[in-house]
C-alpha positions in Angstrom: 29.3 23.5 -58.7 27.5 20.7 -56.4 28.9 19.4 -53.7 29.6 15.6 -54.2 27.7 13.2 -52.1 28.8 10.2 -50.6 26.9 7.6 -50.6 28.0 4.4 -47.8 28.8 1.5 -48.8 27.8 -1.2 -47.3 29.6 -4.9 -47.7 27.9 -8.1 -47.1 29.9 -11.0 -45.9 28.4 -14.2 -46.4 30.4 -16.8 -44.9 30.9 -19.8 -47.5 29.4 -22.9 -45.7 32.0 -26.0 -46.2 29.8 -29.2 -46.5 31.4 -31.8 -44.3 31.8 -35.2 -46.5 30.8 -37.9 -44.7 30.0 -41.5 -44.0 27.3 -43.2 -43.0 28.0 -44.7 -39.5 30.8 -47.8 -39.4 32.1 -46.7 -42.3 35.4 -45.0 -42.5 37.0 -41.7 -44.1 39.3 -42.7 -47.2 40.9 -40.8 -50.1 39.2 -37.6 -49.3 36.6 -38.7 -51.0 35.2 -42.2 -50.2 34.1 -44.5 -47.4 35.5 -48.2 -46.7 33.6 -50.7 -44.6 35.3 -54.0 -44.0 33.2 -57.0 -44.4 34.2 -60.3 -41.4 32.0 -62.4 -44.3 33.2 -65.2 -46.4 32.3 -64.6 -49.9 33.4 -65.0 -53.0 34.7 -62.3 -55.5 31.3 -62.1 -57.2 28.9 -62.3 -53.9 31.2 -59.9 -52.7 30.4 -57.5 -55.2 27.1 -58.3 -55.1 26.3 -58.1 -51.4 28.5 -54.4 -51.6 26.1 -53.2 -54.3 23.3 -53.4 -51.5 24.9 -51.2 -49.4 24.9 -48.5 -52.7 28.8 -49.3 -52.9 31.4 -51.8 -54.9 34.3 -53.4 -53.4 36.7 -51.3 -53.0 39.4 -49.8 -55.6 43.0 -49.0 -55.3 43.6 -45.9 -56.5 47.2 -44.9 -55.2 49.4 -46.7 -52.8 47.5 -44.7 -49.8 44.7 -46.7 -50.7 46.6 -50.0 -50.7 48.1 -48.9 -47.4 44.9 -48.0 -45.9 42.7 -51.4 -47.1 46.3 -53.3 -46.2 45.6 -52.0 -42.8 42.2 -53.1 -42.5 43.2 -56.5 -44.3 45.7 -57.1 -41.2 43.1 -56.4 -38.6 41.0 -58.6 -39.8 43.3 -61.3 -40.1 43.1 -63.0 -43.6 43.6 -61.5 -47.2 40.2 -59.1 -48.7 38.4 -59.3 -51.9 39.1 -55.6 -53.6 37.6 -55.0 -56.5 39.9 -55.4 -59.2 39.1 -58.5 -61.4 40.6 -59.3 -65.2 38.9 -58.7 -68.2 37.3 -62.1 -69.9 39.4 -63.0 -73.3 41.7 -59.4 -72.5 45.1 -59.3 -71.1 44.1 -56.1 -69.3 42.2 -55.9 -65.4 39.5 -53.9 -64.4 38.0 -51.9 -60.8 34.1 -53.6 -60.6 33.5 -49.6 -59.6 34.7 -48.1 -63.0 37.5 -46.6 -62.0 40.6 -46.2 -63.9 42.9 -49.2 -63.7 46.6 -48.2 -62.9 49.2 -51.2 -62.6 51.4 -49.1 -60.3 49.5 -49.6 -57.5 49.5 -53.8 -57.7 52.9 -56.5 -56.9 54.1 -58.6 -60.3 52.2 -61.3 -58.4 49.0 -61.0 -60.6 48.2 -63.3 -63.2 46.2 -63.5 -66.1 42.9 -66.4 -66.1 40.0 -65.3 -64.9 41.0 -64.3 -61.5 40.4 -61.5 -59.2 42.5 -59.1 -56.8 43.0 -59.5 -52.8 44.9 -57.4 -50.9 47.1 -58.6 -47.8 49.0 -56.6 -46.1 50.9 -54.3 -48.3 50.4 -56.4 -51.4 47.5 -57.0 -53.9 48.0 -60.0 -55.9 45.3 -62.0 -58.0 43.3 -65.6 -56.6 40.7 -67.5 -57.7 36.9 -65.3 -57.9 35.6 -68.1 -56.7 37.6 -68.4 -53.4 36.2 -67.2 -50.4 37.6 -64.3 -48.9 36.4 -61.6 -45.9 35.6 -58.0 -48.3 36.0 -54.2 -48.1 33.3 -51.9 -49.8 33.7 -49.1 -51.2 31.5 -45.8 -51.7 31.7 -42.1 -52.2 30.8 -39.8 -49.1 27.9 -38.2 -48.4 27.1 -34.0 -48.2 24.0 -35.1 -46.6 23.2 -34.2 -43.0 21.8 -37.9 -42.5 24.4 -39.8 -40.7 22.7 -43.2 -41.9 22.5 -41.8 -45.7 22.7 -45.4 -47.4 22.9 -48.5 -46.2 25.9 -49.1 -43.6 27.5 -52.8 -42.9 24.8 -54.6 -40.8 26.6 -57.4 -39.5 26.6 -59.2 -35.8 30.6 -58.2 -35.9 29.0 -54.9 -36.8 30.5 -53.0 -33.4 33.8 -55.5 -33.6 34.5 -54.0 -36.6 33.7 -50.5 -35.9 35.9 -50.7 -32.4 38.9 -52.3 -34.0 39.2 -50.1 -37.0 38.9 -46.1 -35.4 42.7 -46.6 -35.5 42.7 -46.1 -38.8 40.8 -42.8 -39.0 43.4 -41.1 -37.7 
């Protein structure tokens, strides 16, 4: 009878690398998931959208009362109710996130109303206004696993580092 032979084993470890989600610069952490940048810019609900979809984004959706918290937040620093991006469905009863997102009413007030209008968020509330007034936005985008700290276009406003300053607050 042989002799058995042992044979080492040898174990690799190979740490997992977690890819750091992130924003591109002046935009803030949200939702685990997504990046806000508040816009100081009178617009209306459609330019809004518009001048968001330049920056790779939409305006911004409320997804859970966090959100609504967190955009209330910004909404208060800046002053004046924002544009989000919730808007009602021509010749439907039903409303809509201009990102795709699923629509849940849970996270809006009774004070929304049915005509062609669109949803700001002031404070704690969202309620629906005219699309065609002209409101101060937030935009809305998912983060980055890129390495690139200026992947995508970030707000590039004169109130650019105003805006930046006022809301690290509300990264913690």
């Amino acid at each position: 009878m042989r002799a058995a032979r042992w044979l080492p084993l040898v174990v690799v470890v190979v740490p997992l690398l977690s890819a750091s989600r992130r924003c591109p610069r002046r935009w803030l952490l949200f939702a685990d998931d997504r990046c806000a940048a508040p816009f100081p810019v009178w617009a209306s609900w459609s330019d809004a959208e518009l001048l968001c979809s330049q920056s790779d984004s939409h305006l911004v959706s409320l997804r859970s009362r966090d959100d609504v918290e967190f955009v209330g937040k910004m909404a208060a620093k800046l002053g004046v109710p924002v544009w989000t991006g919730g808007y009602s469905v021509p010749q439907s009863e039903s409303w809509s996130w201009s990102d795709g997102s699923y629509f849940s009413l849970n996270v809006c007030t009774n004070q929304m109303k049915n005509h062609s209008e669109c949803l700001e968020a002031e404070g704690g509330e969202v309620r629906s206004a005219p699309c065609g007034e002209m409101r101060f936005y937030i935009c809305s985008r998912h983060t980055s696993l890129e390495d690139d700290e200026e992947a995508g276009a970030s707000p590039d406003f004169s109130a650019g580092s105003w805006v930046h300053k006022h809301f690290e607050m509300l990264q913690a």
